[in-house]
C-alpha positions in Angstrom: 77.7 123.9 107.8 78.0 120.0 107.9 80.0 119.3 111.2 82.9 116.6 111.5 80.6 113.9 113.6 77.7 114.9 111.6 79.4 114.0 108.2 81.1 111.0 110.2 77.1 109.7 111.2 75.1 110.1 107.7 78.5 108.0 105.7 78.0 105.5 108.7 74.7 104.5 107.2 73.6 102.1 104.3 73.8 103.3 101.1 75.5 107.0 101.7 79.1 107.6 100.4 81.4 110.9 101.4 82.3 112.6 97.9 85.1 115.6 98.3 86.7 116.0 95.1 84.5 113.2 93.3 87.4 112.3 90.8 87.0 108.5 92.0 83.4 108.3 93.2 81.8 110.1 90.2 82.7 107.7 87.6 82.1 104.7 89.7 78.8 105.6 90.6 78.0 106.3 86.9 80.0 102.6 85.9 76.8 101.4 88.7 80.4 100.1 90.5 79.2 102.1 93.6 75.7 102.1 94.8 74.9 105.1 96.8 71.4 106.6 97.8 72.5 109.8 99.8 76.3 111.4 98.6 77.6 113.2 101.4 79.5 116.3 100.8 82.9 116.3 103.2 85.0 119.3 101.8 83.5 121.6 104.3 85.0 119.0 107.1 87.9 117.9 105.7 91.1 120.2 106.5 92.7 121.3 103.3 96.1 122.7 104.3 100.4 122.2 104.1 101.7 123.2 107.2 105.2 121.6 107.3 105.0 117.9 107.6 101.2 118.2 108.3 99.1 117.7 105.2 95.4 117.9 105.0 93.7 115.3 103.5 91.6 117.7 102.0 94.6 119.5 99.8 94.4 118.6 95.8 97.7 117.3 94.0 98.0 120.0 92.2 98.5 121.8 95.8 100.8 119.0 97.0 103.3 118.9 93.7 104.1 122.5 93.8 104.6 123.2 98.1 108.3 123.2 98.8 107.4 121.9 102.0 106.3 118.6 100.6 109.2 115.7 100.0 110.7 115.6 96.4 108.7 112.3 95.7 105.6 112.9 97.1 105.7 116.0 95.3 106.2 114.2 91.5 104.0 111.4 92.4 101.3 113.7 92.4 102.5 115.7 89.1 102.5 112.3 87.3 99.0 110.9 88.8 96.9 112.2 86.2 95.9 115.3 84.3 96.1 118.9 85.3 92.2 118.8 85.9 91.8 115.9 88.1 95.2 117.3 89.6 93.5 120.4 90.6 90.2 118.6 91.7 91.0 115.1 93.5 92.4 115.3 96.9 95.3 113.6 98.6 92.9 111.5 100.7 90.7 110.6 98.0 93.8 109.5 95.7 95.0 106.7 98.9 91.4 105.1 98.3 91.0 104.8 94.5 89.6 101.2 93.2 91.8 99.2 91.3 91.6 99.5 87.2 91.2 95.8 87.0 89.2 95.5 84.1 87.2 92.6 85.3 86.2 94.4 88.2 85.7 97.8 86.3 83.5 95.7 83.7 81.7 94.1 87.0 82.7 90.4 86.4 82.0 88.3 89.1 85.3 88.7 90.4 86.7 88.2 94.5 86.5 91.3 95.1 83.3 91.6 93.6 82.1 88.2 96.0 82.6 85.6 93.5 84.6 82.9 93.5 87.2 83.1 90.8 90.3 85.6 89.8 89.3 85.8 86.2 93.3 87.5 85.4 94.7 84.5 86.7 93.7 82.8 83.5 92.6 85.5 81.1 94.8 88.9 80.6 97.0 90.3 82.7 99.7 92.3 81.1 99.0 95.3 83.6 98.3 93.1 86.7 100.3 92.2 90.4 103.3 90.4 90.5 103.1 90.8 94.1 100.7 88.9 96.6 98.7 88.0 93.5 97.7 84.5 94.3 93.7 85.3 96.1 93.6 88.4 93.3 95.7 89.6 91.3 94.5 93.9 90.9 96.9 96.3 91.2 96.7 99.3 93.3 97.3 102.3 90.8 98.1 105.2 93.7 101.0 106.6 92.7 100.6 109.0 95.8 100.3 106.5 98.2 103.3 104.7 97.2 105.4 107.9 97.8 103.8 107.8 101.3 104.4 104.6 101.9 107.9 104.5 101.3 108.0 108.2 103.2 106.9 106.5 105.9 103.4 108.6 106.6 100.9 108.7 109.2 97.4 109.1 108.5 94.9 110.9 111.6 91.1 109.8 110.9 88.4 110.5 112.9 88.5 107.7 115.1 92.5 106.9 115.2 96.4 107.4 114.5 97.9 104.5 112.0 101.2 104.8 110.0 100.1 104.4 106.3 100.9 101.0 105.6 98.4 100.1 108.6 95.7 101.5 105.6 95.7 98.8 103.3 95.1 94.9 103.2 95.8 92.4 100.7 92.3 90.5 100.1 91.9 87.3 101.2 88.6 85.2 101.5 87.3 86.3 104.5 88.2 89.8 104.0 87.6 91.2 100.7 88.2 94.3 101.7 91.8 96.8 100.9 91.6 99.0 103.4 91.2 99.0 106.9 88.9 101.9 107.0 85.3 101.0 109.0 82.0 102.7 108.2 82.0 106.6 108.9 85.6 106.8 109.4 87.3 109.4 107.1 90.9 110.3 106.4 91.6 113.9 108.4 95.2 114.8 107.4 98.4 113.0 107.2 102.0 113.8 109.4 104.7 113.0 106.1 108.2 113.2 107.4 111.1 115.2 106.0 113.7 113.0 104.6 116.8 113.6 103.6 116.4 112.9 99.6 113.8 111.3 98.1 112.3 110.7 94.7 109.5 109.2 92.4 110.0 107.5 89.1 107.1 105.9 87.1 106.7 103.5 83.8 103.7 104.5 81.7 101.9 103.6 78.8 101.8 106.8 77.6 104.0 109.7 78.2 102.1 111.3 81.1 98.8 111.0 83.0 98.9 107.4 82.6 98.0 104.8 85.4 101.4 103.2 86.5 102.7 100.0 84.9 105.5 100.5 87.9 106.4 103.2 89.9 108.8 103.3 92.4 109.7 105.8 95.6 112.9 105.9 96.8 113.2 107.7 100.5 116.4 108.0 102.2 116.5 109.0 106.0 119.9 109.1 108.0 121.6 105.6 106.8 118.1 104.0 105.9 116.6 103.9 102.6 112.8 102.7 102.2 111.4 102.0 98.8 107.7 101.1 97.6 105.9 100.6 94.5 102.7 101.1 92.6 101.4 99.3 90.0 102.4 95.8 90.9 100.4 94.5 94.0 96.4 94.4 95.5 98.0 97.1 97.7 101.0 99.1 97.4 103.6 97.7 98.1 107.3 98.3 100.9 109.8 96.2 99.1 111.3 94.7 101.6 115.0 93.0 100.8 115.1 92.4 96.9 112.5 91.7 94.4 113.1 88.2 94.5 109.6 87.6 96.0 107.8 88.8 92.9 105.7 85.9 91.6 104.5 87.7 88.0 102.1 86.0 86.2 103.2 84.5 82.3 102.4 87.6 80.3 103.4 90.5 83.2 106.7 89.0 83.7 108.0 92.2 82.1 107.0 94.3 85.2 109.8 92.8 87.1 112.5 93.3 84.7 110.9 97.5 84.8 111.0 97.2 88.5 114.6 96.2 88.5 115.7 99.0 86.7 113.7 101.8 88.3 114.7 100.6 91.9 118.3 100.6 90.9 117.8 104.6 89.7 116.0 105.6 92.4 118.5 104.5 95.0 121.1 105.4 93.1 118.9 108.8 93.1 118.4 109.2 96.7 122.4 108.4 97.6 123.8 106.0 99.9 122.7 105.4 103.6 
């Protein structure tokens, strides 16, 4: 069986990706998004279970949305991330690393993040586009999960270091494309996800369910402090930090902050006072 370092190596070389649950790599590799001669499988090194606030990075949302132990919004992010089949087959560490559902970079224009030179929603459409830190490019980050985590303050353990979850991402800029912080061969092991004392998840969709997030918000309340973060509306997700006066939405996305409004006020409201 594959070992830990060995896995770590062969994904440390050009052109090999990790694949566990394949939910995100599969499609992208068939879109030609991803380029990969060698997939390496990682479920055999990846640890897969819920041990109170330890959570392998291995386990699938449809483990995560139905363990007691897991917080309240982490729980119904993951019921509301997509269908019962991905559910069952993506895992919680593949779900923090999805690509954006731009569609100029999911129809490969020469976009910043694919190298170019110009933020083609900027001028073109961007009704489900960031109103956050949207001025270098203006994707959203559709986790859902990784919001919840983000506002429940998580921890992730890789192979190569300790980082609190918001340490994960990076907006893009020009001389970093880049969203993550991950290096070459470095994978996601498990994450250490607090207890709080009330927490919750609450999502805007297109559809009724299984529907990427126009907004969603996580409330999480610990002692007298209450963290929130969203999904949805920023290259990254996004820890509101005072109001959402900072917003900067672009003409014809403007309604994402009026949806913002109202789901922050419910899930505080939700989650009780500090």
């Amino acid at each position: 069986m594959l070992q830990l370092r060995q896995a770590s190596s062969l994904t440390d070389v050009d052109g090999a990706l990790p694949v566990h649950g394949g939910t995100e790599v599969v499609p992208l590799l068939r879109a030609g998004l991803l380029k990969a001669d060698t997939l390496v499988d990682i479920r055999g090194v990846i640890p897969r279970g819920i041990e109170g606030t330890r959570i392998g990075a291995g386990a699938t949302l449809a483990e995560l949305e139905c363990d007691p132990q897991v917080p309240a919004a982490l729980r119904e992010a993951c019921k509301l991330a997509a269908s019962p089949q991905l559910r069952n087959m993506g895992s919680v560490g593949g779900n923090l690393l999805q690509a954006t559902r731009c569609w100029y970079w999911r129809l490969d224009w020469p976009c910043r993040l694919h190298g170019g030179d110009e933020c083609f929603a900027h001028a073109g459409e961007h009704r489900e586009h960031a109103i956050f830190a949207n001025d270098y490019c203006a994707s959203a980050h559709p986790s859902d999960v990784a919001a919840a985590l983000l506002a429940l303050d998580a921890t992730l353990r890789t192979n190569q270091r300790e980082l609190p979850i918001a340490d994960l991402y990076r907006v893009p800029t020009a001389d970093d494309r880049r969203t993550t912080t991950l290096e070459p061969g470095e994978l996601i092991l498990e994450l250490n996800v607090p207890e709080p004392a009330s927490s919750v998840y609450l999502k805007a969709m297109e559809r009724k369910r299984w529907a990427f997030p126009m907004v969603g918000v996580a409330a999480v309340r610990s002692g007298s402090v209450t963290r929130v973060a969203l999904a949805g509306v920023a290259p990254i997700p996004w820890l509101l930090k005072g109001d959402l006066g900072e917003a900067t939405p672009l003409p014809r996305n403007a309604y994402k902050l009026d949806v913002a409004q109202a789901l922050v006020k419910r899930a505080e409201a939700a989650v009780g006072p500090g």
